[in-house]
N, C-alpha and C positions, 0 to 999 in steps of 0.2 A: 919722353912721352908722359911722366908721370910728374909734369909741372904741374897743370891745372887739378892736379889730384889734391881732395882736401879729407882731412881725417873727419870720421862723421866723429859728434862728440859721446863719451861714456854716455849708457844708458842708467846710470848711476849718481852721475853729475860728477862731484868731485868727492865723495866720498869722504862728507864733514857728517858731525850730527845735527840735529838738531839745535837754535839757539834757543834759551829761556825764553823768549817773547815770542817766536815759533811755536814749542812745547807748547806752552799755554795759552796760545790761540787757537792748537789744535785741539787742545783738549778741552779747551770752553769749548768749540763746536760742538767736539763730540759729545758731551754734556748734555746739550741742548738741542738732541736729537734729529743733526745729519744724516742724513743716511749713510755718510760714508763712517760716522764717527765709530763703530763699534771694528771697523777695517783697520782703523787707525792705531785703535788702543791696542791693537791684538798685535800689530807689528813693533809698536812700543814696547811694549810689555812681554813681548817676547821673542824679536828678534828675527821673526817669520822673514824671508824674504818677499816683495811683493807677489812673487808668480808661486811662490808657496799657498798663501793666501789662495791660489784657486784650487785647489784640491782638497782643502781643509775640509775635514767633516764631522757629524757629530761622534762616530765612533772613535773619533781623535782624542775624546776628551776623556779626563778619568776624573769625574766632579771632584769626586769622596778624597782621591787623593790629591788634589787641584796641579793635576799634571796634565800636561798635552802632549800628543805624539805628533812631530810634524815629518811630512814626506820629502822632505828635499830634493831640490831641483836639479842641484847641479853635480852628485854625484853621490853614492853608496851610501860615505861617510857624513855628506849632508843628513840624511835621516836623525832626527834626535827626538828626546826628551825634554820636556822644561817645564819648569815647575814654573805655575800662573797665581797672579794678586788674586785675592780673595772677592775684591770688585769687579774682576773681567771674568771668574768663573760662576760672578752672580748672571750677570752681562749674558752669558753664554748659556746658561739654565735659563733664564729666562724663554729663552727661543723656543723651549721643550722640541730640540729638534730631534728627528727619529737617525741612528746608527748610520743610514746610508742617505742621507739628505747636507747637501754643502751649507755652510756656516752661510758664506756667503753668497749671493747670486746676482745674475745681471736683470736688468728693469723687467725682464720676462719672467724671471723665476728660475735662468737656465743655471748653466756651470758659468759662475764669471771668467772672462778672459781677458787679454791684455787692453783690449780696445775699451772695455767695460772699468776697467781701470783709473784707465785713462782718463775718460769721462768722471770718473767719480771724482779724480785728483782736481783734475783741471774745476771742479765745482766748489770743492775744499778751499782752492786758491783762490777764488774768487771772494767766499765768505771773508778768508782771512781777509784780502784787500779791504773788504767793504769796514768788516769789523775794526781795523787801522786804523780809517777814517779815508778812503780814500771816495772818492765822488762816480756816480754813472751816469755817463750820458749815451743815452739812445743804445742801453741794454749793456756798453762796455766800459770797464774800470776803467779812470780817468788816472796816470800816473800810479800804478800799482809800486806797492812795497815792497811786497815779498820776490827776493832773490828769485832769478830762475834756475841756481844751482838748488833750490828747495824740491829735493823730488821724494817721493816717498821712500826711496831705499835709504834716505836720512835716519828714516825711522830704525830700521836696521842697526844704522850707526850709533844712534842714540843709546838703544838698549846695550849696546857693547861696551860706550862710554860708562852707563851708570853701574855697570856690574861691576865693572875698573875699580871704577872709583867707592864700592860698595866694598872693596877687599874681597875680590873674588877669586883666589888661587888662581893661576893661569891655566894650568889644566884644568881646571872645570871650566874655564870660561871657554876653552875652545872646544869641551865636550858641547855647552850649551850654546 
């Protein structure tokens, strides 16, 4: 009975990081003020998990010491600490957002969720196609570039790789 049964695939993709030409077509977007781009930098730059990303708030932040506190999703020990670039706690003052008001929101203004995600990914990917060079006809990229194992828990990956490779004692990287 369980022939026609097909594994659905990770919500995570495969659990690479980011490539340099990825990297920095996200972050030229985010530069050049996407809306998703300050989502981005913030999973870059520290590791957030995407569904972290919806609980973040402004009392998460400690400017003065450019620390964040993030709520972890998938258990206790999730919960951390992490020290942020000096760019992303401009990024983040800038919003002058109040203690109990979310970093980020969906097109309403609400609590972002995963659909709201979603959408904001799937817009990102689009930029980068376009930015590639790749062609639209009648509103849809024509032969897109970017992988479809590019999901955003890359970004994840990514901050993991550069702390690696930054000399990051192993316990502190699996504290942070």
């Amino acid at each position: 009975p369980a022939e026609d049964l097909s594994r659905p695939p990770a919500e995570d993709g495969t659990g690479r990081p980011l490539t340099m030409q990825e990297r920095a077509l996200l972050l030229q977007i985010a530069a050049d003020g996407h809306r998703a781009g300050l989502w981005i930098k913030c999973m870059i730059y520290t590791g957030m998990r995407p569904g972290e990303t919806d609980n973040f708030k402004g009392c998460h932040i400690n400017y003065d010491e450019r620390l964040i506190y993030i709520c972890g999703t998938k258990s206790e020990a999730a919960k951390r600490i992490v020290p942020v670039p000096a760019e992303l706690i401009a990024d983040l003052a800038a919003l002058e957002l109040r203690p109990d008001e979310y970093v980020f929101k969906n097109a309403y203004g609400g609590k972002m969720q995963k659909s709201s995600r979603y959408k904001m990914w799937k817009s990102l990917i689009r930029e980068m196609n376009i930015r590639a060079g790749c062609e639209v006809y009648r509103n849809q990229v024509q032969d897109p570039v970017v992988p479809d194992d590019c999901v955003p828990y890359c970004c994840r990956h990514t901050f993991a790789t550069d702390i690696k490779d930054a000399g990051i004692p192993f316990r502190i990287r699996q504290e942070i």
